[in-house]
GUKOLRO-335369 format. One record per residue (C-alpha): residue number from 1; chain; residue in three letters; x, y, z. Coordinates in nm, 4 decimals. Each point is the difference from the previous one (the first is absolute). Example, Ala and Ser with C-alpha at 12.3 -4.5 7.8 and 13.67 -1.06 7.14 Angstrom:
BEGIN
num 1; cadena A; residuo ALA; east 1.2300; north -0.4500; up 0.7800 .
num 2; cadena A; residuo SER; east 0.1370; north 0.3440; up -0.0660 .
end
This chain:
BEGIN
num 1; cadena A; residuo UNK; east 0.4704; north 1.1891; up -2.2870 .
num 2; cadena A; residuo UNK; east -0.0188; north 0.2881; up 0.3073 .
num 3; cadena A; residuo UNK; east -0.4100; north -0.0521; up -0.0724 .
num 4; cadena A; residuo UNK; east 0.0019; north -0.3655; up -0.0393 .
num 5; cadena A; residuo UNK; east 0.2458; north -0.0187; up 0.3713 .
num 6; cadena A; residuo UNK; east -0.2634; north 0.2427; up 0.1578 .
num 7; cadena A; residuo UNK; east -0.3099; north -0.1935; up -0.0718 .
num 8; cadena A; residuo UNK; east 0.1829; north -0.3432; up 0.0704 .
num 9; cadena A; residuo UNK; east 0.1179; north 0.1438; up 0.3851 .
num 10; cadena A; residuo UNK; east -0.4071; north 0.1282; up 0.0435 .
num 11; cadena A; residuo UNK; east -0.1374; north -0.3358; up -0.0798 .
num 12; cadena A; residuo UNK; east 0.2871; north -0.1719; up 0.1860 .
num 13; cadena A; residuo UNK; east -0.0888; north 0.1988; up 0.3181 .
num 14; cadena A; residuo UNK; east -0.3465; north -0.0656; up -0.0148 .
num 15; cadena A; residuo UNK; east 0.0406; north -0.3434; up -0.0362 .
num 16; cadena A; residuo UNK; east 0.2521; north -0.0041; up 0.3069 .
num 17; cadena A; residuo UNK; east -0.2030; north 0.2052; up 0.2110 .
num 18; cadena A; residuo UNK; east -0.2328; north -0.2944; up 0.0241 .
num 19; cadena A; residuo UNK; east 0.2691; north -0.2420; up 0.0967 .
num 20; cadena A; residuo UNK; east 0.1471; north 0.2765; up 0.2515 .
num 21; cadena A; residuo UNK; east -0.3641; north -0.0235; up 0.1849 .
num 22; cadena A; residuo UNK; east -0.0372; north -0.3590; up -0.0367 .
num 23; cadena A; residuo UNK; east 0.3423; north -0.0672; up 0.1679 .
num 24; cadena A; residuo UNK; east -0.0699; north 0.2769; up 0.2654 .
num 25; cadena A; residuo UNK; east -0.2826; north -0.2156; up 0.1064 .
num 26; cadena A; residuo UNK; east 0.1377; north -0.3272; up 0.0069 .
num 27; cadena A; residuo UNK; east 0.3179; north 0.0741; up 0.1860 .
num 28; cadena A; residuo UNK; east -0.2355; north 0.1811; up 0.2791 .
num 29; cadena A; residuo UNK; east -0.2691; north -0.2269; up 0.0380 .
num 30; cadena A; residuo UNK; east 0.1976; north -0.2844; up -0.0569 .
num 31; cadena A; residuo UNK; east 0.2253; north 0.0638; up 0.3006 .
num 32; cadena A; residuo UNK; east -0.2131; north 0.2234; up 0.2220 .
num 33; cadena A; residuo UNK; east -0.2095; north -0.3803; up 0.0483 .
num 34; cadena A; residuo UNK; east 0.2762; north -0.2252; up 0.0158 .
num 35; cadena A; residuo UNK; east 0.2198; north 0.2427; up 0.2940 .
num 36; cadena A; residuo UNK; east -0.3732; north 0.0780; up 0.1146 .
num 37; cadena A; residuo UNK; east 0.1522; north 0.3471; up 0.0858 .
num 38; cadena A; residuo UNK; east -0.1297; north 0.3197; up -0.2152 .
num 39; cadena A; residuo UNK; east 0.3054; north 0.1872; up 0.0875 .
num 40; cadena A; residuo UNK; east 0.2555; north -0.2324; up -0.1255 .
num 41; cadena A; residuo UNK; east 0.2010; north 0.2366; up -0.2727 .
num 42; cadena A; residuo UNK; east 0.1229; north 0.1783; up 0.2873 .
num 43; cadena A; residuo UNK; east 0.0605; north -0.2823; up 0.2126 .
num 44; cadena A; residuo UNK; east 0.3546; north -0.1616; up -0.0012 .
num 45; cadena A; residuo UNK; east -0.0669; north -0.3390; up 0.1271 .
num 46; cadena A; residuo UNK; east -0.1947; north -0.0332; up -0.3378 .
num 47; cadena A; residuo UNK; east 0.3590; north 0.0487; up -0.2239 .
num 48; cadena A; residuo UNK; east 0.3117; north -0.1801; up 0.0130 .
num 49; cadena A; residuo UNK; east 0.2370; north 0.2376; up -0.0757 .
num 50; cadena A; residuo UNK; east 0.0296; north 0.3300; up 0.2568 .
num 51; cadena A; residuo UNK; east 0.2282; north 0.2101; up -0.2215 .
num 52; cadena A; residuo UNK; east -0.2237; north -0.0490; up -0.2583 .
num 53; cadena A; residuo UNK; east -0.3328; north 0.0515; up 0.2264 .
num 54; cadena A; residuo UNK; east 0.1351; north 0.3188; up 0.1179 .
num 55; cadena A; residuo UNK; east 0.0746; north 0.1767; up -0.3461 .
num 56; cadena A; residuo UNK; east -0.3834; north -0.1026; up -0.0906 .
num 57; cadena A; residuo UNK; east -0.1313; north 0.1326; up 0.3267 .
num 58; cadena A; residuo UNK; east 0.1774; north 0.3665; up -0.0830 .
num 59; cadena A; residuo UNK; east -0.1058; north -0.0193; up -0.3760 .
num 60; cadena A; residuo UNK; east -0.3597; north -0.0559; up 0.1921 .
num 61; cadena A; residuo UNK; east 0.0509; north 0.2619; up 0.2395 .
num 62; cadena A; residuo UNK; east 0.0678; north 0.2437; up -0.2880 .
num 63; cadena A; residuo UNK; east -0.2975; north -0.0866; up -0.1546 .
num 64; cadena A; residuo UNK; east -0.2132; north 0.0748; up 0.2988 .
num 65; cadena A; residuo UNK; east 0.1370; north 0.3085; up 0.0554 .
num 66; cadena A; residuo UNK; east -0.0685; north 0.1100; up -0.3621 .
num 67; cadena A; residuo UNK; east -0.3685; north -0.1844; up -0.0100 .
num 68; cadena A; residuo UNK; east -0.2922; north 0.2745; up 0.0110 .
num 69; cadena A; residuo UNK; east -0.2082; north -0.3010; up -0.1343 .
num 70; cadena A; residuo UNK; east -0.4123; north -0.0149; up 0.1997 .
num 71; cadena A; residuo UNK; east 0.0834; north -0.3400; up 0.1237 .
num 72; cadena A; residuo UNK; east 0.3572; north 0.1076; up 0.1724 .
num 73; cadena A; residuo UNK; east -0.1134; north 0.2904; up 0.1716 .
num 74; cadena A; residuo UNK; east -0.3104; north -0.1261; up 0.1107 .
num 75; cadena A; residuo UNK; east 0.1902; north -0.3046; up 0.1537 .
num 76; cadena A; residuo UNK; east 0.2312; north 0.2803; up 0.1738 .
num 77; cadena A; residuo UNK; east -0.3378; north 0.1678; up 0.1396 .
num 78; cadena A; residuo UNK; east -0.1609; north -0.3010; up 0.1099 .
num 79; cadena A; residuo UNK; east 0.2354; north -0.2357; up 0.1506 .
num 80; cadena A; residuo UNK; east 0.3220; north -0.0127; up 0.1704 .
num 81; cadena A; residuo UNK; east 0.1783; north -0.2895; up -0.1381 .
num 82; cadena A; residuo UNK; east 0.3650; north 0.1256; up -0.1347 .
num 83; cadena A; residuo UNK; east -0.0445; north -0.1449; up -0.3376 .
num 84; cadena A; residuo UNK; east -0.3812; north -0.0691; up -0.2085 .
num 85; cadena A; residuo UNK; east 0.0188; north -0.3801; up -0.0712 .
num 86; cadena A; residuo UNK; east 0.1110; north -0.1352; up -0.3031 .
num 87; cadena A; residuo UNK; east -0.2343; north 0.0555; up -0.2518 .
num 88; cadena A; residuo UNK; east -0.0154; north 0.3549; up 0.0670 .
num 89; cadena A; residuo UNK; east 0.3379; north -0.0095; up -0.0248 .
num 90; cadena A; residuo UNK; east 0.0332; north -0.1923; up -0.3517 .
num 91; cadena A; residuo UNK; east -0.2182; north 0.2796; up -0.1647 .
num 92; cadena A; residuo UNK; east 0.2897; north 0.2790; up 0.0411 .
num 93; cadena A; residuo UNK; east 0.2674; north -0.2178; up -0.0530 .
num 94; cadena A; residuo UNK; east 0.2303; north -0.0128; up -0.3211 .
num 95; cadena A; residuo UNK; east -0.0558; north -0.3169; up -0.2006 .
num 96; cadena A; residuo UNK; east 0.3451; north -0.0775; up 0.0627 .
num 97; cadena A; residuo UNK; east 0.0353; north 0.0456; up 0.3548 .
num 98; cadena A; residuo UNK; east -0.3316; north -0.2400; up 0.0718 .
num 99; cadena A; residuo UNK; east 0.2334; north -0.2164; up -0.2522 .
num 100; cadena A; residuo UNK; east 0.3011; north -0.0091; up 0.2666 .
num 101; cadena A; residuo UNK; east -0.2314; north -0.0192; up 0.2717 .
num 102; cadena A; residuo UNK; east -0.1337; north -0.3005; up -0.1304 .
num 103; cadena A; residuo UNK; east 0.3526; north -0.1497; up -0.0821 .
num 104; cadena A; residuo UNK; east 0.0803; north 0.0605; up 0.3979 .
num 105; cadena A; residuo UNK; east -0.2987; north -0.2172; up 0.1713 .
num 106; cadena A; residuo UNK; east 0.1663; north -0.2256; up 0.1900 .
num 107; cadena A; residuo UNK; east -0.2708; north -0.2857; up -0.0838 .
num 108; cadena A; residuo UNK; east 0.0810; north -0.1911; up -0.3286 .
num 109; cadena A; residuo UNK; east -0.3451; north -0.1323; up 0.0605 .
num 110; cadena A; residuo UNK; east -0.1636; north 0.3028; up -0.0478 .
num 111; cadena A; residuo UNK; east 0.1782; north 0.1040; up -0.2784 .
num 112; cadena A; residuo UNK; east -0.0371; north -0.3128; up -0.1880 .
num 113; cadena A; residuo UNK; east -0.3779; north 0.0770; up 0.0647 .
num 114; cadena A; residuo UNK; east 0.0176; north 0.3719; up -0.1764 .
num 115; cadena A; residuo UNK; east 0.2294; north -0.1484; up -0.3007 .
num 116; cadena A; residuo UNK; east -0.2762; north -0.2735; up -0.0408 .
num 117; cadena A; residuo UNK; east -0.2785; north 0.1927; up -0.0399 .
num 118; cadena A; residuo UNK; east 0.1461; north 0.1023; up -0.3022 .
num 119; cadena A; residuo UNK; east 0.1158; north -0.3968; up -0.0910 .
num 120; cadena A; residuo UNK; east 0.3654; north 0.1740; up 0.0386 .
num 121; cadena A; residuo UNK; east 0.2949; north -0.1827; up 0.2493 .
num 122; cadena A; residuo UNK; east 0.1440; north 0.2718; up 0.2375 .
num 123; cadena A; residuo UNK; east 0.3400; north 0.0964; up -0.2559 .
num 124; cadena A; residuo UNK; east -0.2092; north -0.0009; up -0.3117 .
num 125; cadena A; residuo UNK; east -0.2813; north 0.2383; up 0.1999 .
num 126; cadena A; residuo UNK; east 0.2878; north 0.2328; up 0.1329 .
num 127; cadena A; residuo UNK; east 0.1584; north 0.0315; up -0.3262 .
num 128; cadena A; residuo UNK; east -0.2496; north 0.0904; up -0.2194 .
num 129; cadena A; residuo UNK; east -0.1608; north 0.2253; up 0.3056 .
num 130; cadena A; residuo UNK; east 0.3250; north 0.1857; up -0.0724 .
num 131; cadena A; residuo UNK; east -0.0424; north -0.0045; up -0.3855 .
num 132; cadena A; residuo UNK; east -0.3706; north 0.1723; up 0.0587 .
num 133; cadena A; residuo UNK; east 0.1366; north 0.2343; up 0.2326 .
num 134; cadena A; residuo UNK; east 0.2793; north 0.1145; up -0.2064 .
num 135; cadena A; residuo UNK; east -0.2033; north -0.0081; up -0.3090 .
num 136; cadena A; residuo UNK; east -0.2494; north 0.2017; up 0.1985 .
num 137; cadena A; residuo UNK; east 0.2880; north 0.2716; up 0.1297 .
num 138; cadena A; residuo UNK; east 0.1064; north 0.0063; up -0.3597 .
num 139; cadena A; residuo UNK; east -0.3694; north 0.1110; up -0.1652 .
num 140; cadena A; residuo UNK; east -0.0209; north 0.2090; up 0.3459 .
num 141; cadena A; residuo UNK; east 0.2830; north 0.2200; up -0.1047 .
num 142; cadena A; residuo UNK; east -0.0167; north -0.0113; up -0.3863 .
num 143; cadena A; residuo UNK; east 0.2839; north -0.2006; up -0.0825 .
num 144; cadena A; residuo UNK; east 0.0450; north -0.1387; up -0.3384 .
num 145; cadena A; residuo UNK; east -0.1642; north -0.3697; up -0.0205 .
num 146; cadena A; residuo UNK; east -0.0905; north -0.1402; up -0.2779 .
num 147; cadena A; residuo UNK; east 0.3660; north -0.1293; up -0.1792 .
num 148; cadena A; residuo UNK; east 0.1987; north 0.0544; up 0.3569 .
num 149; cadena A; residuo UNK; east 0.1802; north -0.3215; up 0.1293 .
num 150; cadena A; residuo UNK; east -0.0608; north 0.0144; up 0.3218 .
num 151; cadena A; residuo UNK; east 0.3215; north -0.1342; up 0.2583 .
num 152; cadena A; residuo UNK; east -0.1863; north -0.2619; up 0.2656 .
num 153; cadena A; residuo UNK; east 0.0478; north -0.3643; up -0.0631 .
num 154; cadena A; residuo UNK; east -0.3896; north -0.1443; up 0.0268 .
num 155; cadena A; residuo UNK; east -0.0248; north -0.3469; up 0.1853 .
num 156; cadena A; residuo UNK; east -0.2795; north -0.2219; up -0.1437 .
num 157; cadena A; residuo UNK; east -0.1436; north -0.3208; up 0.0806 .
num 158; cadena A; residuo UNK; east -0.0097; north -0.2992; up -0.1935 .
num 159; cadena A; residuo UNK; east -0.3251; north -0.1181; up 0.0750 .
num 160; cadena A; residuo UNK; east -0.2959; north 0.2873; up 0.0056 .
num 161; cadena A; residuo UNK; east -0.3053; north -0.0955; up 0.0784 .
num 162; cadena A; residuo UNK; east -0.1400; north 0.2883; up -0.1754 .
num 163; cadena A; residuo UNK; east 0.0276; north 0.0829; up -0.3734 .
num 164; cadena A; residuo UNK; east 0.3556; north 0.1200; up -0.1254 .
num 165; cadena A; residuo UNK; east 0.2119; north 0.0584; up -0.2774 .
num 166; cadena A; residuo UNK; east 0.1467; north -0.3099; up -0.2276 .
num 167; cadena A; residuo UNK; east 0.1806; north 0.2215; up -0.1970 .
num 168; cadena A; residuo UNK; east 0.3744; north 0.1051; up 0.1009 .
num 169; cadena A; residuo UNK; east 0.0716; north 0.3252; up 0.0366 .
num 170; cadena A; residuo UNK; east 0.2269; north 0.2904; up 0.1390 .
num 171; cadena A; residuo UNK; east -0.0904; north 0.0384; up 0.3866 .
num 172; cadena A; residuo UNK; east 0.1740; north 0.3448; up 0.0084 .
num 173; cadena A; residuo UNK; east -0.2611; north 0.1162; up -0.2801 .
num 174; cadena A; residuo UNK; east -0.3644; north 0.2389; up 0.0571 .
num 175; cadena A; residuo UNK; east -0.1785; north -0.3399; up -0.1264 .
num 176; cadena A; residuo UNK; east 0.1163; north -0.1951; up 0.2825 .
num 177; cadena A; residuo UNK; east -0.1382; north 0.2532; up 0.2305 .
num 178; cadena A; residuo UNK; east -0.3061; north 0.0109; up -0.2047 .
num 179; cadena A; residuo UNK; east -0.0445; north -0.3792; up 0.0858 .
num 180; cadena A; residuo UNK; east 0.0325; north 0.0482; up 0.3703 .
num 181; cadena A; residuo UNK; east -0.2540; north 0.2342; up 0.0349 .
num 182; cadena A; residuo UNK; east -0.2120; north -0.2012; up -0.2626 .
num 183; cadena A; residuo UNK; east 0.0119; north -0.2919; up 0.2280 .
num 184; cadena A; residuo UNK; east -0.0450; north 0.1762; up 0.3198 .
num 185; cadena A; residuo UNK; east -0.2970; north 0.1760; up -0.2089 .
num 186; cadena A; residuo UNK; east -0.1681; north -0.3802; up -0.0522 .
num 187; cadena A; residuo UNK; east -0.0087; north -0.0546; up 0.3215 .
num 188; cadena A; residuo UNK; east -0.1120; north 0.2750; up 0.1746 .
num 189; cadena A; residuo UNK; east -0.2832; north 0.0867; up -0.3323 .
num 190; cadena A; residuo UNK; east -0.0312; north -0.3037; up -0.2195 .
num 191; cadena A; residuo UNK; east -0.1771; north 0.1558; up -0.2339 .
num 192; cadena A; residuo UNK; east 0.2154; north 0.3334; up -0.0249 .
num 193; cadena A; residuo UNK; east 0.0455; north 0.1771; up -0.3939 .
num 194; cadena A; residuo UNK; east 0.3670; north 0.0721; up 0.0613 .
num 195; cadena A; residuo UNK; east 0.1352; north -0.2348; up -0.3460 .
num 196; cadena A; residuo UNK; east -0.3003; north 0.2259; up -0.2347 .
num 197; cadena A; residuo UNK; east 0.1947; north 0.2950; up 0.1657 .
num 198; cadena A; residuo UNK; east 0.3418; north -0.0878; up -0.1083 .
num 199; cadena A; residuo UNK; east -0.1307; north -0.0957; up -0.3383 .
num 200; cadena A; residuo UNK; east -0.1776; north 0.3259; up -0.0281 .
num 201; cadena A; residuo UNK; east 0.3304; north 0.2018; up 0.0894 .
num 202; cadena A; residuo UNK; east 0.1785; north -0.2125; up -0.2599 .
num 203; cadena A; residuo UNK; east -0.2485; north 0.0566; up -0.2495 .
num 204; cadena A; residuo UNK; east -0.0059; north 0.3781; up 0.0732 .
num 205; cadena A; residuo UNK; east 0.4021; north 0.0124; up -0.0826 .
num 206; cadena A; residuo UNK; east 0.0707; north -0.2387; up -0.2618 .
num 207; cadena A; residuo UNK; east 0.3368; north 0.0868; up -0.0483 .
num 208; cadena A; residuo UNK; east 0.1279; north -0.1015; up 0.3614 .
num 209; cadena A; residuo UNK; east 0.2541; north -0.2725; up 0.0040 .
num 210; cadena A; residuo UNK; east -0.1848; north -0.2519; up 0.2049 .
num 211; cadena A; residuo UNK; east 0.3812; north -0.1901; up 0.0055 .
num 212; cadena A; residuo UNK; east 0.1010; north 0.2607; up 0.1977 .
num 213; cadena A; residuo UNK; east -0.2031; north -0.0383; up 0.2592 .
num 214; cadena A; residuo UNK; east 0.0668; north -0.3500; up 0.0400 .
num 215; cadena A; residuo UNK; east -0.3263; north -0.1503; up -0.1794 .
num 216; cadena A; residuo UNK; east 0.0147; north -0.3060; up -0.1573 .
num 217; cadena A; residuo UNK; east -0.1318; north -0.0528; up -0.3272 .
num 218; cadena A; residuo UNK; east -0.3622; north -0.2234; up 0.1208 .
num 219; cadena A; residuo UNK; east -0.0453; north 0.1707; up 0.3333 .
num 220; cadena A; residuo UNK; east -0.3623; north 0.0270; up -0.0334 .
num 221; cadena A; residuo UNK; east -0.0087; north -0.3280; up -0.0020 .
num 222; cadena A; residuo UNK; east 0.1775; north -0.0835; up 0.3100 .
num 223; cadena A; residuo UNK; east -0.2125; north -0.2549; up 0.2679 .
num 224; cadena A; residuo UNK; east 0.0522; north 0.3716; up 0.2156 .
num 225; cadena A; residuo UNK; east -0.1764; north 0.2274; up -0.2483 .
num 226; cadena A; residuo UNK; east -0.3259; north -0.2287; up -0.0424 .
end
């Protein structure tokens, strides 16, 4: 079970390490054109909340002063702007900060634009952003996943417009979060190998209680899985 946990958080972080670069992107190109201003993560009239703005801005000062990363330092050589702009920015940020950061732009607009590029509504995107990133923190730091019940309540939607589960099962269950990242994974790589993974894992331990995890008997079968 240890083995079978271990090999389940590497492909898990794999997979999510794709969806962690694809939402990096969108959230920073997505509102860099619509504010029209590169330097809008450290900008407050881009957020509605200040109390809010301010803890992000220390988490990113932090961050800068850590950052020995090419980019940073050549930005520090080369110009004299206080902060780099935002996609500099986005690439030493935790997943989970960008996360808040996005939750804080004041424009619904724009984030209605980032949740649609992955056919999400705003509370479905920001709760299953939350699901990756603490699914993320938990393969990060080797925590036991594959029969934990996890303690967030998951919004979905009723209508996707992408391929999803017909099946009920438990949200608080690994196979929940193995759909989220499945249907992030469609989006962002149709044509990505991640269900032959998880069948290969399976097949590799035989004796794992699939139930556990929160599989439903027919998974593979699932409009999501196809």
């Amino acid at each position: 079970m240890y083995r079978f946990d271990r090999h389940l958080r590497l492909l898990m972080f794999n997979e999510i390490e794709k969806i962690e670069i694809a939402v990096r992107s969108a959230i920073v190109n997505i509102t860099s054109r619509e504010t029209g201003n590169p330097f809008w993560m450290t900008d407050p009239m881009c957020f509605y909340d200040t109390s809010t703005f301010t803890k992000t801005k220390q988490l990113i000062d932090a961050e800068l002063a850590k950052s020995r990363e090419d980019f940073i330092e050549h930005f520090r050589n080369a110009y004299s702007d206080p902060y780099p702009p935002s996609w500099m920015l986005a690439e030493i940020l935790p997943l989970g900060v960008l996360t808040r950061i996005y939750n804080n732009i004041k424009s619904n607009q724009i984030r209605k634009k980032i949740a649609q590029e992955f056919s999400l509504g705003i509370p479905v995107f920001n709760s299953w952003m939350t699901i990756i990133t603490v699914a993320r923190n938990n393969c990060g730091h080797h925590a036991r996943v594959w029969n934990r019940t996890f303690a967030l309540q998951v919004l979905t939607q009723r209508r996707m417009n992408q391929p999803w589960i017909t099946i009920p099962v438990n949200q608080r269950k690994a196979y929940f979060s193995l759909c989220i990242i499945k249907y992030f994974l469609n989006i962002i790589s149709p044509n990505n190998d991640m269900k032959a993974k998880i069948q290969a894992l399976l097949a590799d331990f035989p004796n794992i209680d699939t139930a556990a995890m929160g599989m439903p008997h027919g998974w593979e079968g699932e409009p999501l899985w196809q």
